[in-house]
C-alpha positions as CSV (number, residue, x, y, z in Angstrom):
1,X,86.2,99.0,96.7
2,X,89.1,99.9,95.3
3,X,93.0,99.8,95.7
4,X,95.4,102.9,94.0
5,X,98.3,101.6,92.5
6,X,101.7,103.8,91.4
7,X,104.5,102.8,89.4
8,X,108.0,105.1,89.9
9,X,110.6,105.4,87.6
10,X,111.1,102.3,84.9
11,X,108.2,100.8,86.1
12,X,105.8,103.6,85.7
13,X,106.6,103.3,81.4
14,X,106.2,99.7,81.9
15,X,103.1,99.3,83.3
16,X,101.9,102.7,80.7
17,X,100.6,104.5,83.4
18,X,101.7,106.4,86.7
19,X,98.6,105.4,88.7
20,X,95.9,103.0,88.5
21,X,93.0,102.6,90.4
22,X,91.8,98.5,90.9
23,X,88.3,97.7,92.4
24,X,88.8,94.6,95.1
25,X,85.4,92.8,96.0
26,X,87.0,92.0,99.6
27,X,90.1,92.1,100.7
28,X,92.9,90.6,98.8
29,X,96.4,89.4,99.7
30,X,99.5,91.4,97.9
31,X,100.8,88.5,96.2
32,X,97.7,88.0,94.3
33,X,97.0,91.4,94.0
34,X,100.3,91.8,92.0
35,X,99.5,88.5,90.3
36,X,96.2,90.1,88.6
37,X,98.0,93.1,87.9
38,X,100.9,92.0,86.0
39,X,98.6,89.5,83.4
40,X,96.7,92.3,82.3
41,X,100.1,94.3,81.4
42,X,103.0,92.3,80.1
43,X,105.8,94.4,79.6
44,X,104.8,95.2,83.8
45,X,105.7,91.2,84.6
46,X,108.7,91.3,82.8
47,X,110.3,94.1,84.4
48,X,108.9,93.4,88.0
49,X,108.9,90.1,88.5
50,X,112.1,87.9,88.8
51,X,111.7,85.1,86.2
52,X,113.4,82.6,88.1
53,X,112.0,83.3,91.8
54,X,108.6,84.4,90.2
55,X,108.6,87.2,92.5
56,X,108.6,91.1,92.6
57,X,110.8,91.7,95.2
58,X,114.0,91.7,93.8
59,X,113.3,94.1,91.3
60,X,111.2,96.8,93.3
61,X,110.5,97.9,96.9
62,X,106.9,97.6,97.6
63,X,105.0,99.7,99.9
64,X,101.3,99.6,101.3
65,X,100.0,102.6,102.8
66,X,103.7,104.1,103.1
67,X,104.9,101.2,105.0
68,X,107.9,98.7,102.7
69,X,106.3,95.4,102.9
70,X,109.0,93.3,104.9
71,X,107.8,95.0,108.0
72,X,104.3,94.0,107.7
73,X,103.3,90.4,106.3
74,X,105.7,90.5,102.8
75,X,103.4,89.4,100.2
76,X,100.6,88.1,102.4
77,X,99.8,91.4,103.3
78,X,95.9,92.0,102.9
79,X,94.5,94.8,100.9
80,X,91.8,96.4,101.7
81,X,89.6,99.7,100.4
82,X,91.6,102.5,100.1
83,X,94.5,101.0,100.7
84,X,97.8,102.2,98.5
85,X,100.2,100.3,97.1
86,X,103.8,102.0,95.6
87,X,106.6,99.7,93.4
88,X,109.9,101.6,93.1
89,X,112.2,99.8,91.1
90,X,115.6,98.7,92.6
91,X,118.5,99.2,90.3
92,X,121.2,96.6,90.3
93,X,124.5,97.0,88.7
94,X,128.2,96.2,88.9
């Protein structure tokens, strides 16, 4: 089974690759999905997730199947085959 991933903008030079595609043995819920993804590319954790909160969603709007996250079950969404999964970076400034 597997799970496509893409990275936009910053985050697609941090993770090295536009797209990935990551085989799940069953389903799998986001947060750990992201977990397993970011300790096989560092410079991906450090520029996704938030040191201090130890989570992605400050610095990029995830969406599963086209759909942002917040309006389905955050990071306990469950992935299953063929599902999609997008990180756009959010840009903060001041």
């Amino acid at each position: 089974m597997a799970i496509t991933v893409r990275f936009i903008g910053s985050l697609r030079s941090a993770s090295g690759k536009a797209e990935l595609s990551v085989n799940i043995r069953d389903t799998v819920q986001l947060g750990k999905f992201i977990t397993k993804i970011v300790q096989e590319r560092p410079k991906l954790r450090r520029a996704l997730i938030d040191p201090e909160l130890e989570d992605p969603r400050p610095n990029a709007l995830i969406l599963v199947n086209g759909k942002e996250i917040s309006v389905l079950n955050g990071l306990e969404t469950r992935l299953r085959d063929g599902d999609e999964v997008v990180f756009v970076p959010i840009v903060h400034g001041g």
